[in-house]
C-alpha positions as CSV (number, residue, x, y, z in Angstrom):
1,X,-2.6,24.6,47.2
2,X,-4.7,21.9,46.3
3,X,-6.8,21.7,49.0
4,X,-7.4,25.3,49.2
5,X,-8.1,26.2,46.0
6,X,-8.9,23.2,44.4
7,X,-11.3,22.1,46.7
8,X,-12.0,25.3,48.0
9,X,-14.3,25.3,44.5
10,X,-15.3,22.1,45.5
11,X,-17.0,23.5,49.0
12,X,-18.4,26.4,46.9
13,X,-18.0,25.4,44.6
14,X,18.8,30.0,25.6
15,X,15.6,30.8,23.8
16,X,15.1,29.2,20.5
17,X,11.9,29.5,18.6
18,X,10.3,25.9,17.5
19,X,6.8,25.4,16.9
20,X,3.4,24.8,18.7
21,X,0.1,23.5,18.0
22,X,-2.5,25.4,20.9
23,X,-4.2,28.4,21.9
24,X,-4.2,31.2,20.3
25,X,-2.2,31.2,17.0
26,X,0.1,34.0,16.6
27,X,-1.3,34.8,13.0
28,X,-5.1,35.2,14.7
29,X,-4.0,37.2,17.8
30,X,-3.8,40.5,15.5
31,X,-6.4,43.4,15.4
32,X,-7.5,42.7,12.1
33,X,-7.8,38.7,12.9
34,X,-9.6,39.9,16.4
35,X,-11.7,42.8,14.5
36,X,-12.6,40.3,11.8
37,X,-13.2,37.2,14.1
38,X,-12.0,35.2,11.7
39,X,-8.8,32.9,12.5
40,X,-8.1,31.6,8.6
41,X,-4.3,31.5,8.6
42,X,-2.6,30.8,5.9
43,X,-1.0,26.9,5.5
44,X,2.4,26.9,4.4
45,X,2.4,24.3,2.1
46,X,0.1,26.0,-0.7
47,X,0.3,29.6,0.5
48,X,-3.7,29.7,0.8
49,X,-5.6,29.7,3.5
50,X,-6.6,26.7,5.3
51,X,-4.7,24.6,2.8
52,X,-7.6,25.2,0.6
53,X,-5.7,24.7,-2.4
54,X,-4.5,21.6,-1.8
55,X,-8.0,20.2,-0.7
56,X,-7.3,20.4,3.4
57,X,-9.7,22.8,4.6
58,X,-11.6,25.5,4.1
59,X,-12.1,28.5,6.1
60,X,-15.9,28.4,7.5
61,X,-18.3,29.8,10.1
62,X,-18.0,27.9,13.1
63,X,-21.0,26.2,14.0
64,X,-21.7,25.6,17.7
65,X,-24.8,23.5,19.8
66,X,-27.3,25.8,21.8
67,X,-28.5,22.7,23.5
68,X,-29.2,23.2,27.2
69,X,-26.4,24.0,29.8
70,X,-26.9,22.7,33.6
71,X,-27.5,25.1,36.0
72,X,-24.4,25.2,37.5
73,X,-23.2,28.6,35.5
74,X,-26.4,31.0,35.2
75,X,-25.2,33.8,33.2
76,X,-24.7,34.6,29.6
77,X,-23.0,36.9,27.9
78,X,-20.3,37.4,30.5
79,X,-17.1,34.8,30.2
80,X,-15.1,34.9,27.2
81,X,-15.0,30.8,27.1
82,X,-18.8,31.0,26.5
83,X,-20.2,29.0,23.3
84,X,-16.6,29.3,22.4
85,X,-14.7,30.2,20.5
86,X,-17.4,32.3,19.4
87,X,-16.4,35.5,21.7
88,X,-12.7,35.8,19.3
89,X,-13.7,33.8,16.2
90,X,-16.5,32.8,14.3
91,X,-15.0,31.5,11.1
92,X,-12.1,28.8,11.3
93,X,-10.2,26.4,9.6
94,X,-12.4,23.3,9.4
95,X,-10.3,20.6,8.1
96,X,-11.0,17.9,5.5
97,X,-10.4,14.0,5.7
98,X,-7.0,13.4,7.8
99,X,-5.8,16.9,8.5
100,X,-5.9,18.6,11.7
101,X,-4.6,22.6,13.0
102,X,-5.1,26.0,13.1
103,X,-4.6,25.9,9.2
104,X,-5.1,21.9,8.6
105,X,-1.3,21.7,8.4
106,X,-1.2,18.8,10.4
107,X,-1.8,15.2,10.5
108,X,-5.3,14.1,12.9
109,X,-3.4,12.1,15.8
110,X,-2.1,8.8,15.2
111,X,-1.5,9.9,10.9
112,X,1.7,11.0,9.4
113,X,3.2,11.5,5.6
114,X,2.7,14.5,3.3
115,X,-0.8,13.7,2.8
116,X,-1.2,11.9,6.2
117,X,-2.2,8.5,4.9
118,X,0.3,6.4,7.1
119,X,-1.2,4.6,10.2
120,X,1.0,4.5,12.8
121,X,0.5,3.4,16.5
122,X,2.7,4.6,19.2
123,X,3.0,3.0,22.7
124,X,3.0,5.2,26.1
125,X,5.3,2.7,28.7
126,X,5.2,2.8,32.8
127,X,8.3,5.4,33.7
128,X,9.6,3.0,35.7
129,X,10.1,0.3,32.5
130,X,12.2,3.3,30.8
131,X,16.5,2.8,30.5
132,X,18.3,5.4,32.5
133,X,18.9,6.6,28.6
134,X,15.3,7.0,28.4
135,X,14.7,9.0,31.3
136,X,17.6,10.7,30.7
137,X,16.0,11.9,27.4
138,X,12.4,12.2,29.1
139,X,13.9,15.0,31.1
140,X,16.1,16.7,28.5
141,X,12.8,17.2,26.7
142,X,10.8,18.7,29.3
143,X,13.1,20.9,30.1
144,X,13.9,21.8,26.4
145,X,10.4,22.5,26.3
146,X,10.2,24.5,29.0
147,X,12.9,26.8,28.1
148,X,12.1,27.6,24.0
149,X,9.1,30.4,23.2
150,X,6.8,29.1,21.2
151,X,6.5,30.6,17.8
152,X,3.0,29.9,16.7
153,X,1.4,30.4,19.8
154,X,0.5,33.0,22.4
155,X,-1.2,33.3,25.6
156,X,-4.3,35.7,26.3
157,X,-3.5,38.1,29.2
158,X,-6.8,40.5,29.2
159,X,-10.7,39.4,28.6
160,X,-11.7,40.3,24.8
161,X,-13.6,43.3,26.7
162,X,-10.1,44.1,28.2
163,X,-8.7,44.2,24.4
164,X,-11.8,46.7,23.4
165,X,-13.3,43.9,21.8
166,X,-10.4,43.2,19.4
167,X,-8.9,46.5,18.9
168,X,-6.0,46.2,21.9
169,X,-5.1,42.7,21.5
170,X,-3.5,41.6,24.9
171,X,-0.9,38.2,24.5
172,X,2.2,37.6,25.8
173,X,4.9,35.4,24.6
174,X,5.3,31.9,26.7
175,X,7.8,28.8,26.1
176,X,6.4,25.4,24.8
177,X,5.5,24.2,27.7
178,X,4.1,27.0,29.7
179,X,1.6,27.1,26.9
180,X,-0.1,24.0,27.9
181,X,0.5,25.4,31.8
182,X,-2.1,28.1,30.8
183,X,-4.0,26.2,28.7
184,X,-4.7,24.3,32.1
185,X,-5.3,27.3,34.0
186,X,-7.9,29.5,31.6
187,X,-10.3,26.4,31.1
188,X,-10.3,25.6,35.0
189,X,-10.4,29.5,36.0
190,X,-13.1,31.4,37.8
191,X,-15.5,33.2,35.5
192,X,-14.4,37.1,35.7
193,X,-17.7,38.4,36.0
194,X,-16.2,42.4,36.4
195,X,-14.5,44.4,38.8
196,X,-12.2,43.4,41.4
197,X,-13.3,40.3,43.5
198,X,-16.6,39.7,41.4
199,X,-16.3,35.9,40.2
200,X,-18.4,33.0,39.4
201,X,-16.4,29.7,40.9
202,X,-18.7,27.5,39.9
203,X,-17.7,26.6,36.6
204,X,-14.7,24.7,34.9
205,X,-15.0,23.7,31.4
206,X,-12.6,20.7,31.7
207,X,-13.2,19.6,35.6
208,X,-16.3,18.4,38.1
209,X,-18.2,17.3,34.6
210,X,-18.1,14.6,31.7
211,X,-15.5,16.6,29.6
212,X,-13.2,15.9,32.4
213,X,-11.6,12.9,30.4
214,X,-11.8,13.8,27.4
215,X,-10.4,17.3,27.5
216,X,-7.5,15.6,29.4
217,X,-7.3,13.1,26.3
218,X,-6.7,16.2,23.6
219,X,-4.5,17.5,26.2
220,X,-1.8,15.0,26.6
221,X,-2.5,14.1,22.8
222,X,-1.2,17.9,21.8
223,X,1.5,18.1,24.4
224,X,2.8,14.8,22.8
225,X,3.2,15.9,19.8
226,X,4.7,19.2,20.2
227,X,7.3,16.9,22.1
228,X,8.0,15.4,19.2
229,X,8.2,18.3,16.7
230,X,10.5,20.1,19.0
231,X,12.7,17.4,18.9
232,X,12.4,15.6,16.1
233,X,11.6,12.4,17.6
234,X,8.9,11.6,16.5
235,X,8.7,7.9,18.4
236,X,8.6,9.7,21.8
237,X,5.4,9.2,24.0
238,X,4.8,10.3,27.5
239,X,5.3,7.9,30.0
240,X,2.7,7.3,33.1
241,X,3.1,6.7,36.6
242,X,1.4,3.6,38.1
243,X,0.8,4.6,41.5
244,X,-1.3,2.1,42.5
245,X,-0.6,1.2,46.0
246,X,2.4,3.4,46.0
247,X,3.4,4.4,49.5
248,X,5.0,7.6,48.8
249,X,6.2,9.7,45.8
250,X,8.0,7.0,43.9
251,X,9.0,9.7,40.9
252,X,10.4,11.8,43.2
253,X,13.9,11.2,42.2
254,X,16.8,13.0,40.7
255,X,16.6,10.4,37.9
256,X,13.0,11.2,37.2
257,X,11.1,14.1,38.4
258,X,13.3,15.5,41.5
259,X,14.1,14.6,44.8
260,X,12.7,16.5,48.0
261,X,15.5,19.5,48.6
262,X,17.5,18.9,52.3
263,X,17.3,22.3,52.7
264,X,13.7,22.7,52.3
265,X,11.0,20.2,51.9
266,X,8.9,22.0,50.2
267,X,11.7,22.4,47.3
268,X,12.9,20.2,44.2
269,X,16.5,18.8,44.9
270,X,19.2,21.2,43.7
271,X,20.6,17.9,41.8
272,X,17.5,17.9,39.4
273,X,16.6,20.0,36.5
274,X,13.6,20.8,38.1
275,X,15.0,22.9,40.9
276,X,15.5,26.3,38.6
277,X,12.3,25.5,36.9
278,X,9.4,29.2,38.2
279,X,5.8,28.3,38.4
280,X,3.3,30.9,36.4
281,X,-0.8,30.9,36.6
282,X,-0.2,29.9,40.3
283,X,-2.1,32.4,42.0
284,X,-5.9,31.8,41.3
285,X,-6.7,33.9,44.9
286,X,-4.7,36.8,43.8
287,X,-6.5,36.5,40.0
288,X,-10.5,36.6,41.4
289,X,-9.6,39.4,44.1
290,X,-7.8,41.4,41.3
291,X,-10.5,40.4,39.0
292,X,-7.5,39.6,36.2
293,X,-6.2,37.1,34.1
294,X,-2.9,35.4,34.8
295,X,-0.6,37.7,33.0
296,X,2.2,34.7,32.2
297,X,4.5,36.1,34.4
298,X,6.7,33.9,36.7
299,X,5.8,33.5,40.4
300,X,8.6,31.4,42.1
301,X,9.8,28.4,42.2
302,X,7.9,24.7,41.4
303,X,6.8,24.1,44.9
304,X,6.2,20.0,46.4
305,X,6.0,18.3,49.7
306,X,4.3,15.2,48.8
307,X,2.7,13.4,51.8
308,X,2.6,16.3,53.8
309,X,-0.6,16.9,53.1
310,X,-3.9,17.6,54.9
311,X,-4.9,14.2,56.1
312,X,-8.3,14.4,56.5
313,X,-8.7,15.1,52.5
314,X,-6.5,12.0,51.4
315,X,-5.7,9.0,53.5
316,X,-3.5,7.4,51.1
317,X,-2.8,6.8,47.4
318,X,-5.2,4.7,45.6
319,X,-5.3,0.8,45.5
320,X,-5.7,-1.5,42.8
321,X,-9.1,-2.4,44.2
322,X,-10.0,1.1,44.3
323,X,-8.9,1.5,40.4
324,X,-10.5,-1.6,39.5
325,X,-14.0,-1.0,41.3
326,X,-14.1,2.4,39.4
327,X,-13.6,0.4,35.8
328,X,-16.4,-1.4,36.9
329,X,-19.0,1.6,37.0
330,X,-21.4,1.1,34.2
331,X,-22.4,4.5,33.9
332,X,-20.2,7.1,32.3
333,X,-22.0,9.9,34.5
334,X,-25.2,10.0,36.4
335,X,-27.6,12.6,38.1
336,X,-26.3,16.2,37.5
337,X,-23.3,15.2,36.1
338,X,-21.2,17.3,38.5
339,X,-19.6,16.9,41.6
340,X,-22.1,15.0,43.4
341,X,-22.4,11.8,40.5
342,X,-22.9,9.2,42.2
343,X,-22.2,6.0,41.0
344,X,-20.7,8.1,37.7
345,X,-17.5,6.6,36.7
346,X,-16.5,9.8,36.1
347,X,-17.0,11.0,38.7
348,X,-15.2,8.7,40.8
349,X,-12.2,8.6,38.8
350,X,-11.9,12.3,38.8
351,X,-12.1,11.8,42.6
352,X,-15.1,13.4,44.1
353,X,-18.1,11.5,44.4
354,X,-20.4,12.2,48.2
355,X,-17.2,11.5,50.7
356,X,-15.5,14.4,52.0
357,X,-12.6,12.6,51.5
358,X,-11.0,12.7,48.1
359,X,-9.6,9.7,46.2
360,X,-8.4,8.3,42.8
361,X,-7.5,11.2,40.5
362,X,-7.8,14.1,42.7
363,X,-6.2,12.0,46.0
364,X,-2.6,12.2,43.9
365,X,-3.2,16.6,43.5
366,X,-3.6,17.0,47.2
367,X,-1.0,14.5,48.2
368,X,1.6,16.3,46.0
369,X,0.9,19.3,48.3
370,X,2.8,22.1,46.4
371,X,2.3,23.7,42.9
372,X,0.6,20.5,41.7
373,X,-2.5,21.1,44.4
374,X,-4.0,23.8,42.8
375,X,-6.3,22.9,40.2
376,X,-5.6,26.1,38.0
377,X,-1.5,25.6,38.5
378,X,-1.1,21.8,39.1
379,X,0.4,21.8,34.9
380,X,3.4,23.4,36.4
381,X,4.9,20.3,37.8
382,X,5.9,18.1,35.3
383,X,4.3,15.2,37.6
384,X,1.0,15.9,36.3
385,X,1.7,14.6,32.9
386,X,2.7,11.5,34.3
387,X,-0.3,11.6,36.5
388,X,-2.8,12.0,33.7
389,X,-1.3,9.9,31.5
390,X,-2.3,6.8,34.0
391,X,-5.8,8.7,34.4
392,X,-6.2,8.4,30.9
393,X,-5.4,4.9,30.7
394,X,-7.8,3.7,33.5
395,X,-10.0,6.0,31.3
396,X,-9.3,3.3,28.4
397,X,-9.5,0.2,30.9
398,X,-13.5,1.9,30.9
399,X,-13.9,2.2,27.0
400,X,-12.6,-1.3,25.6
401,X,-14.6,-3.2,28.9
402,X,-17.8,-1.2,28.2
403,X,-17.6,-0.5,24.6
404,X,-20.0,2.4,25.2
405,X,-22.2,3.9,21.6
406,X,-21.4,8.1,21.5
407,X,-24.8,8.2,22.8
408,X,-24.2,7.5,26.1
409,X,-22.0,10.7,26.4
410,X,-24.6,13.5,28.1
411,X,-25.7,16.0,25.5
412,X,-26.9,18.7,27.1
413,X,-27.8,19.9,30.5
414,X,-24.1,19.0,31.4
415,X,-22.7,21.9,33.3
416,X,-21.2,24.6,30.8
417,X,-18.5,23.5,28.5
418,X,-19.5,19.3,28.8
419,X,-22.4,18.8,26.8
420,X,-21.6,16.5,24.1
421,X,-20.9,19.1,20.8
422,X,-19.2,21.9,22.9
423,X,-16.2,22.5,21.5
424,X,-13.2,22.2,23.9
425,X,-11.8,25.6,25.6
426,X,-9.7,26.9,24.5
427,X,-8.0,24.4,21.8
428,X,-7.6,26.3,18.5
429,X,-7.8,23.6,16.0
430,X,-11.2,23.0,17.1
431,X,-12.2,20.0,19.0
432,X,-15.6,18.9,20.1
433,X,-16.2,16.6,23.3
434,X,-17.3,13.9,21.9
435,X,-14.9,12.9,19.4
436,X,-12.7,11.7,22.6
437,X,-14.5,9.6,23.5
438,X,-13.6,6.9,22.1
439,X,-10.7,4.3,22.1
440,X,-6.6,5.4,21.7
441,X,-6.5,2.6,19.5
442,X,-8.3,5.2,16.7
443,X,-6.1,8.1,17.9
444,X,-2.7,5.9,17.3
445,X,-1.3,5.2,20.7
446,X,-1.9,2.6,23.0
447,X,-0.9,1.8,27.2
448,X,2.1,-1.1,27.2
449,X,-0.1,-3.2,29.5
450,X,-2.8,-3.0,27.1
451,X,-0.9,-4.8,24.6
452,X,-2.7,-7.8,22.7
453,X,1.1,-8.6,21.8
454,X,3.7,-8.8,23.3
455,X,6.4,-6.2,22.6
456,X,10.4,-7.0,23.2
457,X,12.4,-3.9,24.3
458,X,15.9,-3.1,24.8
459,X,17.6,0.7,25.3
460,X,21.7,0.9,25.5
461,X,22.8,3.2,28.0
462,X,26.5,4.0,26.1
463,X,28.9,2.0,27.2
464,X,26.9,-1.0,29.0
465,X,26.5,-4.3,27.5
466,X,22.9,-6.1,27.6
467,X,19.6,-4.3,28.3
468,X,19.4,-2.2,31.2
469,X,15.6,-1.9,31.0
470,X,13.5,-4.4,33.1
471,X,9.7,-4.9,32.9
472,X,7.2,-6.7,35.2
473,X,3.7,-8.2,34.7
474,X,3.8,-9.0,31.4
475,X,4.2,-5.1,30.2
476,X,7.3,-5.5,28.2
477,X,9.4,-8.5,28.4
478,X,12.7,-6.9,27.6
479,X,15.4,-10.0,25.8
480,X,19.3,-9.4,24.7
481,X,19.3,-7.6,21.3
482,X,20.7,-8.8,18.5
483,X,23.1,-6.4,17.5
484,X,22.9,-3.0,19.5
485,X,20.4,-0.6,19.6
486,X,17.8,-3.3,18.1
487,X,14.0,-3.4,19.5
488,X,12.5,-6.9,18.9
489,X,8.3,-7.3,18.7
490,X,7.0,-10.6,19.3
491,X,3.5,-11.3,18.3
């Protein structure tokens, strides 16, 4: 739970194959790719590797900053996400001019076309704004996702030692969407430091630092995408959750992300999707006495009881004046640039700050109280991309009111995995810190209540005449189509 384990750190410290874009690509997770540490696969399009041919990229040694680490982590030598992904690889695909991927066979975010030269911007909406169509669909996907193994992707079960340094690779095969549930898991996990019950919890290379946003960023950015490559709709974005204010767990529906079950509380609503869907990388206890790695195995059922939570943690869900005092933090991060910032907008979104009581961010974990409270698991529940996608645009709120230069981004003596150049565990393409930190508007997407203009919507649900979508506070203004299935934008 959330409270256990995620502030226990905080004390101490069917199947069809489609495609995926993170981790570990299938094509590198071989001996000779491990043996050769060298992850150069081959892009499709040209048959070389890298795209080289065709001017994407080039397959080159991976450079990587020994600036200074905070104190937080004192070892070397030990954890596999170390200066990474130098432990597995040294030589990547670096990609040239717009492309992006393991072999630059993709657009960077926010290009498409062949040669990824058209700009287009897409536009993440508040769930609640979307047609019962919409969330129909919004749930169709995830649970598409959830239930189709990813081909180009697998999940590390055993340390590189584990694998004899490359000569026993150790992966295991994981749908679409459980790859991002790990992804969550092995950047937040304790460092395995050897033998059973010998770990390091004081370290996460995406959490309790300035990476916290954003790693989060790339994060929602890839699962996006792969969203839309699965199926094929490529205007789909991921909707947030507003929960300013909220009294409760307004998302908790059938019609969105499950009801509470009347036969136990702690259960998703047999009437939702959600219900069947089993929870992996859930038991980070288990992993540090064991001294292991999740092994991608499922461990039960998606657990929730929100608002039957420990009390003395989290009072309530944030207010508006809460979110808006936190946009109005100057400073990106301050002091140490951990836990204890104070005065750190980071800090404070991410929750922590000198109370013992938790808020923002981190109050919304704990007061889900089931899979979602556990730092390493919380990507199980589906909530969580909802969550972060509001996160991430209070995180944008900050950018366009500061306008901050790169430089105010901490570049070394951040705790391990936050200084500015680190490159972000464990994305495979390659992405360093710093180049999220900057506005969605140059990574093509936008928040709906962000708009300079303002943008007409309506969604047919079959059957029913006029718009069935409704919007307040100027996010979309939705008007009677013109003939059906017609979006209007008004300047």
């Amino acid at each position: 739970m959330y409270s256990n384990l995620f502030y226990k750190s905080h004390v101490f410290f069917l199947q069809c194959v489609r495609f995926s874009q993170q981790q570990f690509p299938r094509l590198c997770a071989t001996t000779e790719a491990l043996l050769s540490k060298e992850c150069c696969p081959v892009w499709e399009g040209d048959g070389s590797a890298c795209g080289a041919s065709s001017g994407r990229g080039f397959c080159r040694d991976v450079e990587v900053s020994d600036l200074p680490n905070g104190m937080n982590y004192p070892f070397s030598g030990l954890d596999d996400r170390e200066r990474w992904p130098l432990v597995f690889y040294n030589r990547t695909c670096q990609c040239a001019s717009n492309y992006m991927g393991f072999n630059c066979g993709e657009c960077q975010f926010g290009l498409f076309g062949a040669k990824c030269e058209e700009r287009r911007e897409s536009v993440r909406r508040n769930v609640f704004h979307l047609s019962a169509a919409e969330r129909r669909k919004l749930i169709s996907y995830l649970n598409l996702a959830k239930h189709t193994f990813s081909q180009d992707y697998v999940i590390a079960t055993g340390t590189y030692r584990e694998m004899n340094n490359g000569s026993t690779p150790l992966f295991s095969d994981v749908s679409t969407y459980d790859v991002f549930v790990w992804m969550h898991y092995y950047v937040s996990r304790n460092a395995l430091l050897g033998g059973p019950g010998n770990v390091w919890t004081d370290v996460d290379f995406a959490h309790w630092a300035p990476a916290f946003l954003p790693w989060h960023r790339v994060y929602l950015l890839h699962w996006e995408r792969e969203i839309r490559k699965l199926t094929g709709d490529f205007e789909f974005s991921i909707p947030y959750w507003d929960w300013r204010d909220a009294q409760g767990c307004d998302v908790c529906t059938d019609d969105l992300m499950g009801a509470q079950s009347p036969r136990d509380p702690n259960l998703i609503s047999p009437a939702s999707v959600f219900s069947s869907w089993r929870v992996m990388c859930s038991r980070a206890e288990d992993y540090s006495v064991r001294g292991v790695l999740c092994d991608g195995n499922y461990e039960g059922p998606l657990l929730r009881n929100p608002g039957n939570h420990n009390h003395n943690l989290v009072a309530r869900l944030p207010t508006a004046a809460e979110v808006e005092f936190t946009v109005s933090l100057r400073d990106y991060d301050t002091g140490s640039m951990d836990r204890s910032a104070n005065f750190s907008f980071r800090n404070t979104l991410e929750g922590l700050g000198n109370s013992r009581e938790m808020g923002m961010h981190a109050s919304l974990h704990i007061f889900m109280n089931g899979s979602m409270s556990s730092v390493q698991g919380s990507a199980n529940d589906p909530i969580f991309l909802l969550h972060h996608a509001y996160v991430d645009s209070i995180y944008e709120q900050w950018l366009r009111r500061h306008a901050p230069e790169q430089t105010h981004y901490p570049e070394f003596n951040a705790p391990i995995g936050h200084n500015r150049q680190y490159h972000m565990v464990p994305f495979i393409p390659l992405h360093r810190n710093i180049e999220y930190f900057t506005s969605s508007k140059e990574l093509g997407y936008q928040y709906s209540y962000m708009l300079s203009s303002v943008i007409c919507i309506c969604d047919y649900d079959p059957g029913v005449l006029g718009c069935v979508a409704m919007a307040t506070q100027g996010e979309e203004i939705i008007v009677p189509p013109t003939r059906e299935g017609t979006s209007h934008h008004q300047q």
